[in-house]
N, C-alpha and C positions, 0 to 999 in steps of 0.2 A: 040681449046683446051677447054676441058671442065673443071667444077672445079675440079672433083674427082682427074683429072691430074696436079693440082696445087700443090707447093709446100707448106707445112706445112707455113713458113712466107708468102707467097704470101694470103693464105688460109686467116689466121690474119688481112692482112691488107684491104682484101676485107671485112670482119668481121666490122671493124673498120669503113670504109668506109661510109658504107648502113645506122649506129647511124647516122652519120657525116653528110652525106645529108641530114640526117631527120631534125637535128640540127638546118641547116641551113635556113628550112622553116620557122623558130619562127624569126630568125635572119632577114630573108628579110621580115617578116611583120612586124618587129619592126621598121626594115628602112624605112618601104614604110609607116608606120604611122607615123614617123619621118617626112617622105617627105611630107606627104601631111598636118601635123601640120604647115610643115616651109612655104607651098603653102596658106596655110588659113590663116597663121599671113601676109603674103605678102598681101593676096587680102584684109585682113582685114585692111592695111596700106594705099591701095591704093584707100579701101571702106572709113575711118577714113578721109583719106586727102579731098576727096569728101563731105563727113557731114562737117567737117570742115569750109568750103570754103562755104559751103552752110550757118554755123555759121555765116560766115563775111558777107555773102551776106542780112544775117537776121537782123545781126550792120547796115550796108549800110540803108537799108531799114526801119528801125526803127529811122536812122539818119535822112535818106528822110522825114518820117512822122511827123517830131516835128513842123514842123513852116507853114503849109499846109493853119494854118488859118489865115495868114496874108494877103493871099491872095482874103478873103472876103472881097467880097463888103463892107459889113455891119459890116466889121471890124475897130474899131476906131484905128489909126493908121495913123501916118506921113506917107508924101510921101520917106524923107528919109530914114522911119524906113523899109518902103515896098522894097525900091530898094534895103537895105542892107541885107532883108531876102530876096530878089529874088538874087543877088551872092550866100548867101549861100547855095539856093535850088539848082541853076545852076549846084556848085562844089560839092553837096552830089549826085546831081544826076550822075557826069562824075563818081563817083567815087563809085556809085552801079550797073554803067554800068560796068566799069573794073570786079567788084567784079563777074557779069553776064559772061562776057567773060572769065572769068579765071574759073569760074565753068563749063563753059562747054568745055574748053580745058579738064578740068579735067574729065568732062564726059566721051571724049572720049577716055581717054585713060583708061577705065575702060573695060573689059571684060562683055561683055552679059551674059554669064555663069555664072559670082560670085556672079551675083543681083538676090535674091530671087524674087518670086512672090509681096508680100507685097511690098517690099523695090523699085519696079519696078513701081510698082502703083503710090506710094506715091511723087517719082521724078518725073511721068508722069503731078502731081499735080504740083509740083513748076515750073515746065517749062511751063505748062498754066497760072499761075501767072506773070509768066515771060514775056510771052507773052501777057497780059494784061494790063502790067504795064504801057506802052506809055497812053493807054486811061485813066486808072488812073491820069496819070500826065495830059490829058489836063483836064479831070473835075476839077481837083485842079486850073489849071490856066482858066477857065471858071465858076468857082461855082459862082451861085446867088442869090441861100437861103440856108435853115436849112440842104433841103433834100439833096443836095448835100454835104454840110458837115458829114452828116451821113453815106452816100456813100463811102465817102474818108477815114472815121475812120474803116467802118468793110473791106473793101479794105484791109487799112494796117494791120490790125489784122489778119484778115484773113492767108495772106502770113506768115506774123511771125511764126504762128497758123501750118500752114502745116509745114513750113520748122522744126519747134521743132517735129514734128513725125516723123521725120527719125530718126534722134537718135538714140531709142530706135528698131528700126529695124534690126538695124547692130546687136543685140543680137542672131540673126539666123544666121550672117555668122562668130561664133566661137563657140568651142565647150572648153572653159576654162574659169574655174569658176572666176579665177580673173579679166579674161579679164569682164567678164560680170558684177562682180558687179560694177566694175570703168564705164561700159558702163550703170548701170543703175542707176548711182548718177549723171551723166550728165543731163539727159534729166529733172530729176527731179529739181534738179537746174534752171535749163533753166526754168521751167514751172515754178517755184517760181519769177523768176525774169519778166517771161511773166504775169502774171496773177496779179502782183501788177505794172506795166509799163502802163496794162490796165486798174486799177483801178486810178493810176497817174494820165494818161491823161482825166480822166473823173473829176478828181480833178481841174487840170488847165481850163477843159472847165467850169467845176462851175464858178469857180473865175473870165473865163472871163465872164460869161454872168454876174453877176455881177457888173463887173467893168463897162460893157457896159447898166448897166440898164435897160434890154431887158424885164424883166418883166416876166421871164420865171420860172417857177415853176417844179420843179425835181419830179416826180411820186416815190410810193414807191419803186417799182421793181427798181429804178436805185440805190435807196438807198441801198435796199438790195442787189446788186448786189456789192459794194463798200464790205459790211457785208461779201460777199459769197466769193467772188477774197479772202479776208482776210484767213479766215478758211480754205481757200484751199490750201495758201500758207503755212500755218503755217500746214496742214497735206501733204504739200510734202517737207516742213523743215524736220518735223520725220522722213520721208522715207530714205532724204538724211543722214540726223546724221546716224540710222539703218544702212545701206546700206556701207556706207565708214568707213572704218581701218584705225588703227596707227593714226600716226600723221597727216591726214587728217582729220580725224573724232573730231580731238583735235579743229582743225581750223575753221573747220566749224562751230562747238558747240560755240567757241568762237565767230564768226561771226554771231552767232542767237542771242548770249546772248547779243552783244554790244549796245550802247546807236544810235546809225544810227537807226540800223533795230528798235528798242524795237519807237522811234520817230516816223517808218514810220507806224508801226501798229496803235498806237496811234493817229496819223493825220489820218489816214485811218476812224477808227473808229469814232473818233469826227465829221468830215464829213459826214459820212452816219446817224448820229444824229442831225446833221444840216442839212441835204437834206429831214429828214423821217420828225423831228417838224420841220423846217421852222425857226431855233433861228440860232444865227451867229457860224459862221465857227470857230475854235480852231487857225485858222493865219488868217490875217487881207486879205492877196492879194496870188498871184501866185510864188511873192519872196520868202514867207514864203517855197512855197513847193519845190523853186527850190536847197536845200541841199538835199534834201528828191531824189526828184527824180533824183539829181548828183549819188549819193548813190546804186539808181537801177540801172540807165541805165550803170555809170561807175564802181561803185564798184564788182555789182554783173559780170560785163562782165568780169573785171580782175578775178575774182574766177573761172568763167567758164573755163577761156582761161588758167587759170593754173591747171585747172586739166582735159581740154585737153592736156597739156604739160605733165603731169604725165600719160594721157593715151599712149600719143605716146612713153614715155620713156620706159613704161609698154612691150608695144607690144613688141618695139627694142630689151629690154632683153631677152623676149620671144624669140623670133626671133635668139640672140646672142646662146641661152639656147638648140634651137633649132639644128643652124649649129652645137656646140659643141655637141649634142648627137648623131647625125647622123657623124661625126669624129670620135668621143671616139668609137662609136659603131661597125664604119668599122673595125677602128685599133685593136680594141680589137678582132673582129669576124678573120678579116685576123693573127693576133698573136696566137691565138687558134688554128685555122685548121692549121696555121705551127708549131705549139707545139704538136698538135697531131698525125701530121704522123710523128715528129718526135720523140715521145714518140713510135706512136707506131712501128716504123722501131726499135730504142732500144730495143723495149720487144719481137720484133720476134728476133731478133738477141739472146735475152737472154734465150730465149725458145726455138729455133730453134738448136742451138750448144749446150745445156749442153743436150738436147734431142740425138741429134745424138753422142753425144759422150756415153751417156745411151746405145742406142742402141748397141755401140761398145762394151761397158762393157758389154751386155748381149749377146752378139755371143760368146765374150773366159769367159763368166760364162757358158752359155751351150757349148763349148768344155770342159772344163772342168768339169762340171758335167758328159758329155755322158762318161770320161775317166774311172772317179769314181763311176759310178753305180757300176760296174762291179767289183770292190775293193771289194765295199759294200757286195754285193753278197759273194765274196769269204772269207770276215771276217764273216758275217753272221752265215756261215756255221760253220766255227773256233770257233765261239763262243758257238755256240750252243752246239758242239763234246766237246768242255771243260767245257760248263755244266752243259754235262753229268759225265763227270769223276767226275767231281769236288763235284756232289751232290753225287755220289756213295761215295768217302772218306769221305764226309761228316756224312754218313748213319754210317760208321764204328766208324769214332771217335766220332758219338752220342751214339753207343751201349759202347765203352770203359768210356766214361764218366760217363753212368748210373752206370757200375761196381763201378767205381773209387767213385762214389756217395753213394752207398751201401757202402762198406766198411768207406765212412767215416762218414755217419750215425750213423754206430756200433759203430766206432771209439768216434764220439760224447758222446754217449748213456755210454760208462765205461769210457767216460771224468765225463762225468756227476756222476756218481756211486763215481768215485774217490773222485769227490768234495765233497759228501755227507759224506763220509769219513774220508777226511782229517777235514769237517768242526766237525766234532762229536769230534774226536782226537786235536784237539784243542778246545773245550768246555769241555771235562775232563783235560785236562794238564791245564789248565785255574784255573778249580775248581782245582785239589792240589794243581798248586800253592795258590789258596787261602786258602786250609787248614792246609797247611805249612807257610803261614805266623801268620795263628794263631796260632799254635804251637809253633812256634816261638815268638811270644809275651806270652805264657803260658809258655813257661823257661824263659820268660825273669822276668817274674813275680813270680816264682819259686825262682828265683834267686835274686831276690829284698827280697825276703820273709827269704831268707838264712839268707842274711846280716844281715836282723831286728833281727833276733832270737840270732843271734854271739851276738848283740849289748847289746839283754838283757841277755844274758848268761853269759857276763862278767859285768853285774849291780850287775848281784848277786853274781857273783866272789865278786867282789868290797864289796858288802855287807856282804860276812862270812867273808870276812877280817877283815872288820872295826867290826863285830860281835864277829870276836876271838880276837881284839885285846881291847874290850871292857870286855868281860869276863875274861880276864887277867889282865884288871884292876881291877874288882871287885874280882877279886881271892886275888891279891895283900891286898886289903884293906879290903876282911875278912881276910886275916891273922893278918894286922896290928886290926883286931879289938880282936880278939882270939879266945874264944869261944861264945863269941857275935855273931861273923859273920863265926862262922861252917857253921850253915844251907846256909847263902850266899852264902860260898864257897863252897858249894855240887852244889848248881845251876847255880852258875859262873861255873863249871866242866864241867857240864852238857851242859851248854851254847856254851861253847869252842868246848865239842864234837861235838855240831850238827854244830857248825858253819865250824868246819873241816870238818866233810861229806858235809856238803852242796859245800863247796869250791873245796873238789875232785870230788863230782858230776856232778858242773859247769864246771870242768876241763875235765871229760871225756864224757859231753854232748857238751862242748866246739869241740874235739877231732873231734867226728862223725859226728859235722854238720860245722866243715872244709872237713873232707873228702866228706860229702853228696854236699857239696859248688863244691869242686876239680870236683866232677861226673858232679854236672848239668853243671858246666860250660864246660868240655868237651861235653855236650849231645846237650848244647846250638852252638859251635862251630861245630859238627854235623849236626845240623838241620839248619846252615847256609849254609852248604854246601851243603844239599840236596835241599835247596829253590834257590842256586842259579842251583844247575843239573837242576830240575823243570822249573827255569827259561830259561836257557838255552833250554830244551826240548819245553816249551812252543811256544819260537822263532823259533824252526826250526818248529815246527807244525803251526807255523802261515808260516812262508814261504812256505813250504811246501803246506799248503790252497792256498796262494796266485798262487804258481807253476798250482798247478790243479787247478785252475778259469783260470789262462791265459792259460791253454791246452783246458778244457772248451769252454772256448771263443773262443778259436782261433778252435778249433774245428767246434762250430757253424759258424763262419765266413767263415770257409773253407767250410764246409755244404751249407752256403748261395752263395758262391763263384760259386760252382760247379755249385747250380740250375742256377745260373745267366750266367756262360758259356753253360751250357745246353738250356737257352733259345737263348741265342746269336746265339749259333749255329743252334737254328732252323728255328729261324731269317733269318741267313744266309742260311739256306735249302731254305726259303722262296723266299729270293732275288735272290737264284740259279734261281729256278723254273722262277720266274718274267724277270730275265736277257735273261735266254732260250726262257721263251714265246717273251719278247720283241724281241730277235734276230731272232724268225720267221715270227714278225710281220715287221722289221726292212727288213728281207729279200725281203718280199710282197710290201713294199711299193716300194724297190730298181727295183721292176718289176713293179711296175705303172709307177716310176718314168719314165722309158726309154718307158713305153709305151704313155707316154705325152711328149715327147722329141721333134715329130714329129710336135706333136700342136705347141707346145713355140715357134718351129723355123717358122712356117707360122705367127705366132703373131708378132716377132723380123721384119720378110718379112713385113705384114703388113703396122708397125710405121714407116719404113725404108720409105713405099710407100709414107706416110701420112705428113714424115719429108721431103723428096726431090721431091715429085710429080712424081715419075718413079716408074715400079716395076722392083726389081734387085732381085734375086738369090743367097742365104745366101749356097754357094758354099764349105764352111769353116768348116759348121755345122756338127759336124757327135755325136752325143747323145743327149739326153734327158736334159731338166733344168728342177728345179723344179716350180711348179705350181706360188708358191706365188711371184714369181717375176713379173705375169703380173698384179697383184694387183695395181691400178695407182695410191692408198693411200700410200704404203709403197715406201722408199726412196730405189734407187741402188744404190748401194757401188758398188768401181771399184773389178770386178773379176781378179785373177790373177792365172796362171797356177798350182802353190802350194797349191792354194785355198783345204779346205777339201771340203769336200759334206754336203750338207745345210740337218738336222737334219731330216729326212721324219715325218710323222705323224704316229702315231701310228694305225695300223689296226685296221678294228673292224669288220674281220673274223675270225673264231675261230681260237684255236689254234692246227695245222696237225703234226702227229708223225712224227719225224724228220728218222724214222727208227728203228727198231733193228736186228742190225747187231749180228751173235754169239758169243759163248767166254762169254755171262751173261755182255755185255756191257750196260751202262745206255740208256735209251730209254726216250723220251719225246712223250708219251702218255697221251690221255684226257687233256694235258695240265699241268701235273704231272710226273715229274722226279722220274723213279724208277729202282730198280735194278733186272735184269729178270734173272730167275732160270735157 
């Protein structure tokens, strides 16, 4: 089977697969570094127990070396002090033997393979020390002078000497930075504790030769060599403080600073100034030094042996830290790849089905598209035939409008003349009324002026009154005077007469300006009534203005109305035209569309292939779909048999006369609806 034959999910999960092995390459190097980290803490455990044992073997041995010189001749010394350091050489010796056999059980169960070059060397060394040591032991129980004692002292130095360089070897068989610094405050320790153990016992042989008044004289080199062990230890103190963390480093620091070690520097140095002048020692005997040297040989061995104890705790974590990552790392690797395939069997399942049911939707979207082409086609035409009628009625009620447009032009135009008109005829009716109102106020003042004149007409009434009835007195009293008051009485006559004319005058000018009163105020009642005709006339010439502005107006609106259905409508000629062109563009594409029908259904064939891994025969199919459904960006909607037809694109061939048929029927030529003679 090959893959092109594979199903769509099968396809996926081979997909998936081929990451998933690759995956798993990083995963099994991670394991196999796991494993071979947990393989190096192991050999580094079984290397450690070896240095170790090698440690005790180095106690043994440096226990062996303390009391070497009792067994001088020329040693002052009881018999029973000799028998009782000969027990205890006997028992340190059974028990550096032990320490001898227990290292090299240890030996052998060490692998050839985990021991570096150096570190192979270096054990070749202590096993010829080993080998040595019997004859060591008998020069110690046969020495007969100095040179033997000198023998017996680089001997045990010696061994010590090798056995502390392994230590620091075992730094080649890890490759973890903590493991190493805890493996290189060891050794440094140790060499602290080694290099003042040798300036000690150089101390103690002072004090014996001394004691023994041998007469023997220290050269400077031993002096300085007391000065040298010093300096060295106090520059592998720093290394050690440097080198150790936390709360080791706390201890250590306190273990430099305390009043033991700050004594044994002190005795160290005052020494090598009693050896260099030749003036007395800083303690009197070898009592003095034996706090000092409890201090080295026990104190510093308990520091060591506990942080061997912190190395081995070290590694075990390692080691614990170790098995746990290669656990966590299987479970984890094995949890993954079954999350994965079963991740990825859900995502073909969810790809796989809503796929083939796509594909379902797009076989009855192309039956039903191939039904509707065909529709297409046949309204295409429909529309097109309508139009053309449609822009021919169109062509006619544009030439009735232009009339209906002319007429109300004109129509406008003696709107307009009217307004002009009526507004004239109401600026004269305007002005009479104002010149009738002034008229009206000129009788009213006419008539004011009446009354004043009645008022003095009868003063002077009033006046030949009192004037005649004054010359009637003066008549009277020239008569009572006689002919005294003749002449009187001719002017009192006189007096009387004019004051009677005057009084008939008053009376008949009295007369004419009641009657001239009577006229104006009829003329005044007159010219009320003409101010209100006027008024009245005024009113209707203002309405009447008003009437011709909203004929006017509504004139011009009808004017603006018309241009505005005139443009509508050729708007709508426009959108005729555009509808027809669209409908033979609409037609065009309804004929691509079925001539892509054939494609879609090989494409449908295709996915089918690609979804079920067979190829099957879209048997069902009979029309065209449209193009954008193989788009594999756009979403498919489920097709259903009522479905209309999905919108074609607009052509962009020109646009073909649809025909002219006779009878002067509409024709869509050049792309322009018109009406043929």
């Amino acid at each position: 089977m090959t893959i092109r034959r594979l199903s769509l999910e099968r396809k996926i999960l081979v997909l998936v697969l081929l990451p998933l092995v690759g995956a798993l390459i990083p995963a099994g190097i991670i394991l196999q570094r796991t494993q071979r980290e947990l393989t190096e803490i192991r050999a580094l455990g079984q290397l450690a127990g070896l240095v170790w044992q090698l440690g005790e073997l180095e106690r043994r041995v440096d226990q062996e070396g303390t009391n070497w010189y009792f067994f001088k001749p020329t040693w002052n010394a009881t018999e029973e002090e000799r028998r009782s350091e000969r027990v205890k050489q006997d028992q340190w010796r059974k028990e550096t033997d032990q320490a001898i056999e227990d290292y090299h059980r240890l030996r052998a169960a060490v692998a050839g393979g985990s021991l570096s070059g150096p570190l192979q060397s270096a054990l070749r060394t202590i096993e010829q020390h080993i080998s040595e040591l019997p004859k060591l032991r008998r020069v110690v129980d046969t020495q007969v002078d100095e040179t033997a004692s000198l023998g017996i002292m680089d001997g045990y130095r010696s061994f010590r000497r090798d056995i502390n360089l392994v230590l620091p070897l075992l730094v080649d068989a890890t490759t973890s930075d903590v493991i190493v610094r805890k493996l290189a405050v060891l050794p440094k320790l140790m060499l602290v504790r080694k290099t003042t153990m040798d300036a000690g016992g150089m101390i103690f042989f002072y004090h014996q030769q001394r004691a023994q008044k041998t007469g023997r004289t220290f050269v400077p080199s031993e002096a300085l060599t007391l000065t040298h062990n010093l300096e060295m230890a106090e520059a592998y103190w720093a290394d050690v403080i440097a080198l150790s963390q936390g709360e080791v480093r706390t201890h250590l620091d306190q273990i430099h600073s305390s009043p033991e070690w700050k004594t044994v520097a002190e005795l160290m140095t005052g020494h090598a100034q009693a050896m260099l002048n030749g003036t007395e020692p800083p303690i009197a005997g070898e009592e003095g030094w034996a706090p000092s040297w409890g201090f080295l040989f026990g104190g510093l061995a308990t520091e060591i042996a506990q942080l061997r104890d912190d190395f081995t705790q070290t590694c075990n974590a390692a080691e614990r830290a170790a098995h746990a990552r290669r656990l966590w790392t299987s479970v984890t690797l094995a949890a993954a790849v079954l999350l994965v395939l079963w991740l990825t069997r859900r995502l073909c399942q969810s790809i796989s089905r809503p796929i083939s049911a796509t594909a379902e939707n797009l076989l009855a979207g192309a039956r039903s598209a191939s039904d509707e082409s065909a529709a297409v086609r046949k309204s295409c035409a429909v529309v097109a035939d309508g139009s053309a009628h449609q822009a021919a009625a169109l062509e006619e009620t544009s030439a009735t409008l232009e009339e209906i447009s002319s007429m109300t032009r004109s129509n406008s135009e003696n709107a307009q003349r009217a307004q002009r008109s009526a507004n004239e005829t109401r600026a004269a009716a305007e002005q009479g009324v104002g010149q009738m109102h002034q008229l009206t106020d000129a009788m009213a003042a006419l008539r004011t002026s009446s009354d004043d004149v009645t008022r003095i007409i009868k003063t002077i009434d009033e006046i030949a009154f009192q004037t005649n009835i004054l010359a009637l007195n003066a008549a009277i009293e020239a008569a009572r005077a006689g002919e005294a008051g003749a002449g009187f009485a001719v002017v009192a006559d006189e007096v009387r007469t004019l004051a009677q004319r005057s009084a008939h005058a008053a009376r008949e000018t009295t007369d004419k300006i009641t009657a001239a009163s009577a006229r104006t105020n009829a003329g005044g009642e007159i010219t009320l009534q003409v101010a209100q005709s006027l008024e009245s006339i005024l009113s209707r010439a203002r309405d009447l203005e008003n009437v011709v502005n909203a004929i006017a107006e509504a004139s011009r609106e009808q004017n603006s109305g018309i241009g505005q259905i005139t443009d509508a409508i050729q708007k709508i000629d426009q959108v005729t035209q555009s509808n027809a062109a669209a409908a033979e563009e609409t037609a065009a594409a309804a004929h691509e569309l079925e001539t892509r029908a054939e494609a879609f259904t090989e494409s449908v064939q295709h996915l089918r292939t690609i979804v079920f891994g067979s190829s099957s025969l879209l048997d069902d199919v009979s029309g065209p779909v449209p193009r954008s459904a193989l788009d594999a960006d756009a979403p498919v909607p489920e097709v259903s048999e009522s479905a209309g037809p999905a919108p074609a694109a607009r052509a962009t061939t020109p646009i073909r006369s649809l025909g002219t048929p006779a009878g002067g029927t509409p024709t869509l030529a050049g792309g322009r609806l018109s009406k043929t003679e």
